[in-house]
N, C-alpha and C positions, 0 to 999 in steps of 0.2 A: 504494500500500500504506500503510496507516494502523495504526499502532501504539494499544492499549486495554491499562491498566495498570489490575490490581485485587489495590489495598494488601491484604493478608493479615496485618498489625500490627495491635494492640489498643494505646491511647497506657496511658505512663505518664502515673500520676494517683495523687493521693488518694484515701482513704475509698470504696477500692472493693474488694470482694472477688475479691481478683486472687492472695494467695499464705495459705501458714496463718497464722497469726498471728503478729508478731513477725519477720516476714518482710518485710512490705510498706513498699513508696517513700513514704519522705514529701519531699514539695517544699514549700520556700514560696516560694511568690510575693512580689516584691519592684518593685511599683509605681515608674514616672516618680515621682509626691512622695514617696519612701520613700526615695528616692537622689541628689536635687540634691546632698545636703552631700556627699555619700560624691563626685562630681563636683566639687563644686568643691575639694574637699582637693586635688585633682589638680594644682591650678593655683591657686599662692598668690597671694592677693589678691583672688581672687575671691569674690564674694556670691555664695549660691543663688540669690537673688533676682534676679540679674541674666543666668541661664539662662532662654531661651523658656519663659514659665509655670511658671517654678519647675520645671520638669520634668529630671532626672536622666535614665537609662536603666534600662529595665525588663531584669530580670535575673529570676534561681530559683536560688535553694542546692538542692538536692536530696540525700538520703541515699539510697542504692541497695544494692542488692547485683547481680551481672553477672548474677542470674538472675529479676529483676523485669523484667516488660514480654518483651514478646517479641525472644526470645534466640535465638544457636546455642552449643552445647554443645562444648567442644570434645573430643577423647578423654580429655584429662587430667580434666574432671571425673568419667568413668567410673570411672576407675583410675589407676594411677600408671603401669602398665603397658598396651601393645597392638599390636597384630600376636603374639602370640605371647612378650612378654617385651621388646618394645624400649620407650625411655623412651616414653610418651603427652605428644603434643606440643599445646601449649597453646593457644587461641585466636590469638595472632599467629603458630602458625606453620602454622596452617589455609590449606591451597593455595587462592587466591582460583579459580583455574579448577574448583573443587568449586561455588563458590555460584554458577555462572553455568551452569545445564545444562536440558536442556527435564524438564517437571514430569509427574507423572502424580499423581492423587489417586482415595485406595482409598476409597467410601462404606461405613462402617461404623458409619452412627448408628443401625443397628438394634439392635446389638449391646447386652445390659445394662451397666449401669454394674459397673466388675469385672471384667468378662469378657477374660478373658486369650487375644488371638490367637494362631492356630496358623497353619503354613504352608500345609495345605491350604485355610484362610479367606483368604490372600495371594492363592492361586492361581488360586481360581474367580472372586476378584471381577477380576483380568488378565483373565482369559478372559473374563469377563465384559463388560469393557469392551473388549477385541480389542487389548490394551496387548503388543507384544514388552519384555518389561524388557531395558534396554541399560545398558551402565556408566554409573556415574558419573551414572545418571538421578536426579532427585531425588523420591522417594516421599512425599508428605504425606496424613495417615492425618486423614479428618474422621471426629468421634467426635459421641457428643450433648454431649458438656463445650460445644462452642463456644456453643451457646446459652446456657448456663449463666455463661458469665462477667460476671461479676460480681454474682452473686447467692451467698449463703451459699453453696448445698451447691455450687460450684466447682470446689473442688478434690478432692472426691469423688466427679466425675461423671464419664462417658465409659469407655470402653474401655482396655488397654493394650497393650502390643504385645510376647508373650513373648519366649524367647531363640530359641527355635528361628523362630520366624516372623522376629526381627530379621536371622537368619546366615541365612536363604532369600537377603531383600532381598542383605544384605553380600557371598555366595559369588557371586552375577552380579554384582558389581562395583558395589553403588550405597554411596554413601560420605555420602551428604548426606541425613535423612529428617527428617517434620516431623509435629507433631501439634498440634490445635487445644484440647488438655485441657491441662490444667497437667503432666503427665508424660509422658512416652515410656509408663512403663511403667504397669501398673494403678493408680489412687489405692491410699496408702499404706489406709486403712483397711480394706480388701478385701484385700487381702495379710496385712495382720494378722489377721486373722481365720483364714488356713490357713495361718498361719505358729505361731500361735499349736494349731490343731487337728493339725498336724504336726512343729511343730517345725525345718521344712528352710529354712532359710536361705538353700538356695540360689534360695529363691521371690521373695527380696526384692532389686529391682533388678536382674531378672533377664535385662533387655531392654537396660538402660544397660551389664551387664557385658559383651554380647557384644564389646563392641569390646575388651578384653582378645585375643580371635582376630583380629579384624580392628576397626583403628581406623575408627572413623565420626563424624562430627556429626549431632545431630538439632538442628532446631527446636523449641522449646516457646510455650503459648501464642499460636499462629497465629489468624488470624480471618480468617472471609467465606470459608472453606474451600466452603462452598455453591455460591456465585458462580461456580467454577471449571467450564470446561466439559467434558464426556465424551468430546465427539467434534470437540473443535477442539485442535491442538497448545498447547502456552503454553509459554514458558519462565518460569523462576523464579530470580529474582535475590535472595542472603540472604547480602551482605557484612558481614562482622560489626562492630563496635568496635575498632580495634586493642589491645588493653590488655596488655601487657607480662607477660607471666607467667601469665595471669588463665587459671579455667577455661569461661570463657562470654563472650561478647559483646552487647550490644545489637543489634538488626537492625531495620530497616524492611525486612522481605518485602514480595515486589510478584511480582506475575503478569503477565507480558507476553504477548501477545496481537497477531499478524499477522492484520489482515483487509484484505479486500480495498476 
């Protein structure tokens, strides 16, 4: 038996249209001859010059935020509240046996940009692919965003995933879901637009608040959603960053694959 791992991560990086503006990672890079002296301060007496080629160690300061690069959510950034009124608990207090569960993936890149899922849209593409949803399974929803990333319209591409299609997944028990657009829920500009023609507010983040009834993590910004197969099992592993208090974590997703 031979194990096939297919990364589902997009790297952080530069100058790439990954979040809205004002939002995105900046890193610098920080070269072997950019850092000898910063090395030899370490140890008095020493010349840079007397380091193999002058050469320090290569390093990266980076500026982030826990929702750059491909992330898990944890309930706290939904709400402050979930399950019904208990505190929402924060990325390190996300049960590691949630990110270790076998995967199913809903193809939904037909769907327009905007277009807000319904549970009967959950249902028929199950049926469709012959999927029993079981607890605790991890649901990742490919949209047309994945293609889109890193090109301007990014983060107003792809599908969302309403409230009532979120609480279908959550009422059978899935606790873990993922999506390959930059939001769980519709891009923000598309909301605006019937939030603005309506007024209802409760249009906005409509899919992040279900965890308010039942806590959940999703993934954002997944990739190679494609890649993943319809009629092979996979498991899905999306341990996050431990970060103390924080509402998200960094992840390397990865798709694990049993062949024979």
């Amino acid at each position: 038996m031979a194990r096939r791992f297919i990364d589902l991560s997009v790297p952080l990086e530069t100058g790439v249209a990954s979040d809205p503006p004002g939002y995105e990672p900046q890193i610098e890079y920080r070269a072997h001859a950019d850092t000898a002296s910063e090395m030899a301060a370490f140890f008095p007496g020493l010349a840079p010059e007397q380091l193999p080629n002058r050469e320090g160690w290569a390093i990266e300061w980076i500026r982030l935020n826990t929702h750059n690069g491909t992330h898990l959510d944890a309930p706290y950034h939904h709400h402050s509240t979930m399950d019904g009124g208990k505190r929402a608990i924060t990325i390190d207090e996300v049960p590691l046996d949630w990110c270790f569960r076998p995967g199913v993936r809903l193809d939904f890149r037909s769907l327009p940009d905007g277009h807000v899922v319904q549970p009967d849209e959950v249902e028929r593409e199950l049926l469709r692919l012959g999927h029993d949803l079981k607890p605790f399974d991890i649901v990742l929803v490919n949209t047309g965003a994945g293609a889109r990333y890193g090109e301007a319209d990014y983060v107003s591409s792809g599908c969302g995933m309403g409230r009532e299609a979120t609480l279908y997944l959550l009422e059978r028990g899935v606790r873990v879901t993922g999506t390959d657009a930059w939001s769980w829920d519709a891009p923000f500009i598309h909301t605006r637009t019937k939030f603005e023609a309506t007024g209802d507010a409760g249009l906005i983040w409509e899919g992040h608040r279900a965890s308010m009834e039942h806590g959940y993590c999703h993934l954002e910004k997944l990739h190679n959603l494609e890649s993943l197969p319809e009629s092979v099992p996979f498991t899905v592993a999306c341990f996050p960053a431990k970060i103390k208090g924080a509402s998200a974590g960094w992840t390397r997703a990865v798709a694990i694959i049993e062949e024979e």
